[in-house]
C-alpha positions in Angstrom: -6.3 -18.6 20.9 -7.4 -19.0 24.8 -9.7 -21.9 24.0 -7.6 -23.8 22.4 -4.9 -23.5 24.7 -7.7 -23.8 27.6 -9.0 -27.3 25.5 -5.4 -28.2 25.2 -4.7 -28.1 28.6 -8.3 -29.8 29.4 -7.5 -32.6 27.2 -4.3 -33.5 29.2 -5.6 -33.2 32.4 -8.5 -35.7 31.2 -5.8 -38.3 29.9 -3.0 -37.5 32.8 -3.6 -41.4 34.0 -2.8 -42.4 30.6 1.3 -42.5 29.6 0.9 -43.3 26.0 -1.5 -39.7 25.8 0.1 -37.9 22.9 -1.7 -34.5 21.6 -1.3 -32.7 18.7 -2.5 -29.0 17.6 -2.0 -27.2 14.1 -2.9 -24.1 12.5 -3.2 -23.0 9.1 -0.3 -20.2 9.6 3.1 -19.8 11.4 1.7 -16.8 13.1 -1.5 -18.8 14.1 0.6 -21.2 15.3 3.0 -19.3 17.3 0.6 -17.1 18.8 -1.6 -20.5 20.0 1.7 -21.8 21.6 2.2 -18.4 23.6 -1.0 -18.9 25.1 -0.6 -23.2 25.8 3.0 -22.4 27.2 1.6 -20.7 30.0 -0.5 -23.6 31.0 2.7 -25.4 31.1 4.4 -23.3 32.8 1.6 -23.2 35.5 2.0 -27.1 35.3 5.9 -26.9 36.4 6.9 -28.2 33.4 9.2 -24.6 32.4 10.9 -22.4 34.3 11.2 -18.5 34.4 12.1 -16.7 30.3 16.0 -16.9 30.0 16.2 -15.0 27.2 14.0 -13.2 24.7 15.0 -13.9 21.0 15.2 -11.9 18.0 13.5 -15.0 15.4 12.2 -15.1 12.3 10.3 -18.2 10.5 11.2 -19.9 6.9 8.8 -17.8 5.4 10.6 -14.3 7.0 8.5 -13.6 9.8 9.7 -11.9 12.6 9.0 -11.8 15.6 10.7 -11.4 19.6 10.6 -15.1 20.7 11.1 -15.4 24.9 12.7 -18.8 25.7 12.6 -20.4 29.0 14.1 -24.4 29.9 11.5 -26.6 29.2 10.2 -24.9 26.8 9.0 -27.0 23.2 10.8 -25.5 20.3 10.0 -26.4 16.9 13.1 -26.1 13.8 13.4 -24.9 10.4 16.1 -26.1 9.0 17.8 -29.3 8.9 20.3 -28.5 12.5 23.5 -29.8 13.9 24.6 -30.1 17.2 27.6 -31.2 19.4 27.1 -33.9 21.6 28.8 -34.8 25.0 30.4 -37.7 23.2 32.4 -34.6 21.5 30.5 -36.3 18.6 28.3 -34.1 15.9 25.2 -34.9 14.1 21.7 -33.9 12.8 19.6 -33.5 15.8 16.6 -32.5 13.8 15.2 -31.2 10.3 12.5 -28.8 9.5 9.6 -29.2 11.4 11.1 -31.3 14.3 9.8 -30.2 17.7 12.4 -30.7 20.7 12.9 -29.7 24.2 15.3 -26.7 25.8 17.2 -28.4 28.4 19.9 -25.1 28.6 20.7 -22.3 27.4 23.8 -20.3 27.7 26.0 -17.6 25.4 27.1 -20.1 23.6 24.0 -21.6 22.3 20.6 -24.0 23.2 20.9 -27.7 24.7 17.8 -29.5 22.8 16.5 -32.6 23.4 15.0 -34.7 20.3 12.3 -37.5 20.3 14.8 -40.0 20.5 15.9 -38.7 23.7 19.6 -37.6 22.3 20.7 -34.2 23.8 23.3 -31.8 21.9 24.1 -28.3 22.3 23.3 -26.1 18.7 25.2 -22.5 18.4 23.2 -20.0 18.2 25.1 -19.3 14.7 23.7 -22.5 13.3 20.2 -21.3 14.5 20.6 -17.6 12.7 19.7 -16.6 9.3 22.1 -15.8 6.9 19.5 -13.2 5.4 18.5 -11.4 8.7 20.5 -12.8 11.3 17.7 -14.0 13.2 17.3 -17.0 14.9 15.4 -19.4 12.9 13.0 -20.9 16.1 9.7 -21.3 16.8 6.9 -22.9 20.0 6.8 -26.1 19.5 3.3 -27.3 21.0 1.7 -26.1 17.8 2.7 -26.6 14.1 1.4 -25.7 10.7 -0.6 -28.1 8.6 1.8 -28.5 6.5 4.7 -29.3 9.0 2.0 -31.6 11.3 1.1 -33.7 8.4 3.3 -36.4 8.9 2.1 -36.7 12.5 -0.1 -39.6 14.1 -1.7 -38.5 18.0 -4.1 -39.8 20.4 -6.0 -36.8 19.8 -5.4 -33.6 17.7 -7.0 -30.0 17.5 -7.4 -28.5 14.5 -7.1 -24.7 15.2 -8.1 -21.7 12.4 -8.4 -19.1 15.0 -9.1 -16.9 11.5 -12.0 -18.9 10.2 -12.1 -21.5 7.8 -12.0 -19.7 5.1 -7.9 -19.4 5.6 -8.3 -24.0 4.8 -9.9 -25.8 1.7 -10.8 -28.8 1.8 -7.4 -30.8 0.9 -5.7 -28.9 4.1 -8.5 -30.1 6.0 -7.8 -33.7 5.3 -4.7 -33.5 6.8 -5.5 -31.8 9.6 -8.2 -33.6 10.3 -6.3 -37.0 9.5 -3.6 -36.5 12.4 -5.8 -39.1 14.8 -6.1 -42.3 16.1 -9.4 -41.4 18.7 -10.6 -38.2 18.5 -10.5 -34.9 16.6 -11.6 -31.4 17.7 -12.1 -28.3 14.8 -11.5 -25.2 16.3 -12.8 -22.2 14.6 -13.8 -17.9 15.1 -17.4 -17.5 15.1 -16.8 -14.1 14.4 -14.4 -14.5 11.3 -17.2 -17.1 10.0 -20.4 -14.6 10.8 -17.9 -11.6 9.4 -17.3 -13.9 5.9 -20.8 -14.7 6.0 -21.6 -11.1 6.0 -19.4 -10.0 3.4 -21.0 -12.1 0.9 -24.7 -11.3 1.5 -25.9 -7.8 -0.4 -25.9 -4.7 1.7 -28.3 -3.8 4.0 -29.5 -7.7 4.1 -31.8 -7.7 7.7 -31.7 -11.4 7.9 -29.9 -12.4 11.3 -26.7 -14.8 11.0 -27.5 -17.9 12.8 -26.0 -20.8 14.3 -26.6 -23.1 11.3 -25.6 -20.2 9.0 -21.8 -20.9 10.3 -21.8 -24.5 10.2 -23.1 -24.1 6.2 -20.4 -22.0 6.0 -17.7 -23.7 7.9 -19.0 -26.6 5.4 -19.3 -25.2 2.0 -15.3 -23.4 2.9 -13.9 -27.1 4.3 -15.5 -28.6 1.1 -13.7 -26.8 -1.3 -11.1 -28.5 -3.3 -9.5 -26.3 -6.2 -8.3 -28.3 -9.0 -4.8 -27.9 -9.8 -3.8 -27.5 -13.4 -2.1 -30.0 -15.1 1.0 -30.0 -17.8 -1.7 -30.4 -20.6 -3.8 -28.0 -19.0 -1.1 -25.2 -19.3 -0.5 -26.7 -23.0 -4.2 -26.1 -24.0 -4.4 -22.8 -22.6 -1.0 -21.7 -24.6 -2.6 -23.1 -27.3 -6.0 -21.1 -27.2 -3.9 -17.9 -26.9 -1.8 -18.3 -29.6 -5.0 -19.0 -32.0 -6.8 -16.0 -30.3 -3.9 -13.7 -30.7 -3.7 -14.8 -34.6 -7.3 -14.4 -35.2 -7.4 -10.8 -33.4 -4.4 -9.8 -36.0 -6.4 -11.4 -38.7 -9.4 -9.2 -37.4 -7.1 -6.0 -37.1 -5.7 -6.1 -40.8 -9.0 -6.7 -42.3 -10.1 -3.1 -43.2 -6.8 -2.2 -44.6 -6.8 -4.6 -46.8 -10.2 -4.1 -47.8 -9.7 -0.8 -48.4 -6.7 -1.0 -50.0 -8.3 -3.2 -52.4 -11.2 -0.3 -53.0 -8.1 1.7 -54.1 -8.2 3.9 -51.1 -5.9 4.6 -48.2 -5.3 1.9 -46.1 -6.0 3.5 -43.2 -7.2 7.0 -42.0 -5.7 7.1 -38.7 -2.8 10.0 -39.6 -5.8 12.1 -40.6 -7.8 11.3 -37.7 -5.3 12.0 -35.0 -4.2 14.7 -37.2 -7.6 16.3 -37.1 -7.9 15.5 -33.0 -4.7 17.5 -32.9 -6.3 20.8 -34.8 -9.2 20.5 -32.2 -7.5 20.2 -29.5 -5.1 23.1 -30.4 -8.1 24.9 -31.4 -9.4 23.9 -28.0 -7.0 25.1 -25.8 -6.8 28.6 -28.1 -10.3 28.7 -27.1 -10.2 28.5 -23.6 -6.8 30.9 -23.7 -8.9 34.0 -25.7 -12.2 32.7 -23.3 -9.8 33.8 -19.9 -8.4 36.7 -21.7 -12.1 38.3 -22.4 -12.6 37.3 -18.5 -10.0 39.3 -17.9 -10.6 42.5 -20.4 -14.2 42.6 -18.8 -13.0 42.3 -15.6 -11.0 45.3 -16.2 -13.5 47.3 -18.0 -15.7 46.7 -15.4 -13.3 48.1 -12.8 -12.7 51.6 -14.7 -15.9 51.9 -14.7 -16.7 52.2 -11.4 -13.5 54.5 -11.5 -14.8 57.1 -14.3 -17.5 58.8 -12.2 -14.7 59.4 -9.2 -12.7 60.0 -11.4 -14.7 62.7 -13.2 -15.7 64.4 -9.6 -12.7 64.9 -8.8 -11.5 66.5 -11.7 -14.6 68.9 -11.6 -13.6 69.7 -8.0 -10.4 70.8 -8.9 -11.4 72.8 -11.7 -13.6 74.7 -9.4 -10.6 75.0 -6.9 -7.9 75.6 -9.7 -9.9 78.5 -11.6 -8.9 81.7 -10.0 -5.1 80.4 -10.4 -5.6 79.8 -13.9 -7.2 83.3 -14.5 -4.3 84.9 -13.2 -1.7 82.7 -14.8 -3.2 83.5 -18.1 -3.4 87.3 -16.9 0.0 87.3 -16.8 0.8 85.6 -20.0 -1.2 88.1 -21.5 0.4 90.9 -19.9 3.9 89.5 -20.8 2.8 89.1 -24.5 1.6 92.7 -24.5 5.0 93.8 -23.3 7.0 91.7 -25.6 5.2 93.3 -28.5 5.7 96.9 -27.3 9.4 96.3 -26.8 9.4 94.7 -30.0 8.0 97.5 -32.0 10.0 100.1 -29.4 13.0 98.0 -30.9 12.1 98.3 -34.5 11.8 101.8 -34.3 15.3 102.1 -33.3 16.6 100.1 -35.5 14.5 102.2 -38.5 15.9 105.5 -36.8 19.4 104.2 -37.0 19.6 103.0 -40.5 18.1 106.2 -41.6 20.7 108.1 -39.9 23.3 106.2 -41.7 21.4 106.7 -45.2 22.0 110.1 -44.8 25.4 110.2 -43.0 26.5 108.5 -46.6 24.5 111.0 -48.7 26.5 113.9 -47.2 
């Protein structure tokens, strides 16, 4: 972006003793080209020719860029839209159409004073400037246009900038660019971007150094290309080689049903077959369920095991401690049975005794 703005400002300064010195620069994108006219307005600005940033814009581009845009007098705007304006004859009119490039003479709440090529002056509200999308202002630097917009324009000298290499331009862009002049024309490109491109397409780990000629080859081969653009018979042929593809595939598809169908078999297997995958992959995931579950069960297994001998310690332990107890709870039980059955005969004999006494109370 510096060098061209420092070979724009070079070029002027070489032709300052000629008045009919007209220079153009373009760039394959509005952001190329609105970042390149950042850099030459400063130049200009150095040169007297603007004054201090009035305002600072919220702008966008016909494609939706966006982008803060500061705006001094002096300054070289370019539009994007065909634009109206009110004259001081209280006249209106088109001051300019898309891609026109004119000069800020004022600026003020109420709008921007341009200045076209013809040298006609007319104030355009900023509401004819905004967006209806966005509400943006729909402005951009003049000094430098797109390829597309400069390609009606004729210059003493023009520089064709592609601060992004050339592979961003074929070769019918660079006609046009290159086409712009009537003495001279200067190709600006990145020999980074061009040693980066020439990289990427060499296999990995390649040693060979990129050299100067390297990027002129492949500044060449990218300026040479010209993509052919399909024609109305084109898109007919290739409709056409579709349709007979898609009815030969169906043919192709319907083949083995018919032929078996004419062996008196099914005419296709595919129920059983997915009916089949089904089955497997039930049985599949039953599988890998009972797989986890016999983790599990030997996981568990595993951990009573290591519980059994503690287990069976402590149990002996408590036996040893619990013995004497358990002698003399069993001591007593014995004695209580012992006494149970001596009260029980001591109760029988009673009750003998006292039905014999009543046998022979009755006899008397």
């Amino acid at each position: 972006m510096a060098h061209v703005a420092t070979l724009w400002a070079a070029r002027h300064a070489a032709n300052a003793h000629d008045p009919g010195y007209t220079l153009t620069v373009s760039a394959p994108s509005n952001a190329d080209a609105r970042a390149i006219g950042a850099a030459i307005r400063e130049y200009r600005r150095e040169a007297g020719e603007m004054g201090p940033d009035r305002v600072v814009l919220d702008a966008c581009d016909q494609l939706g860029g966006t982008y803060a845009l500061p705006l001094a007098v002096g300054d070289r705007v370019r539009l994007f839209a065909r634009t109206n304006a009110a004259y001081a004859d209280r006249s209106r009119g088109i001051i300019g159409n898309n891609g026109s490039v004119l000069t800020v003479r004022d600026i003020d709440a109420a709008g921007v004073t341009l200045r076209n090529a013809q040298g006609r002056e007319g104030l355009v509200k900023w509401d004819t400037l905004r967006d209806p999308s966005n509400g943006r202002i729909r402005l951009s630097y003049g000094d430098v246009l797109t390829i597309d917009a400069a390609q009606g324009l004729t210059s003493t000298e023009h520089i064709q900038a592609m601060p992004g290499g050339t592979q961003a331009v074929t070769g019918y862009k660079a006609y046009t660019a290159a086409s712009r002049h009537r003495v001279a024309s200067y190709i600006v490109t990145s020999d980074g971007a061009e040693r980066r491109e020439i990289a990427a397409r060499r296999p990995l780990g390649d040693p060979r150094p990129i050299r100067e000629a390297d990027v002129w080859a492949n500044m060449a081969r990218n300026l040479a290309r010209q993509p052919e653009m399909p024609a109305a018979l084109d898109l007919l042929a290739r409709a056409h080689r579709l349709h007979r593809g898609a009815a030969r595939a169906l043919q192709a598809g319907l083949h083995p049903a018919e032929q078996r169908a004419a062996e008196g078999l099914e005419r296709t297997t595919l129920t059983h077959t997915w009916q089949r995958r089904r089955v497997v992959e039930h049985l599949a995931g039953m599988t890998e369920r009972l797989g986890s579950l016999v983790h599990e069960q030997g996981a568990v297994l595993e951990a009573l095991g290591r519980f059994v001998p503690a287990v069976r310690e402590v149990a002996s332990r408590a036996l040893v401690v619990m013995q004497p107890v358990l002698q003399h709870v069993i001591g007593q039980m014995h004695e209580k049975r012992r006494q149970h059955a001596v009260e029980q005969q001591h109760d029988e004999r009673e009750e003998h005794t006292h039905r014999l006494s009543r046998g022979l109370g009755l006899g008397m």
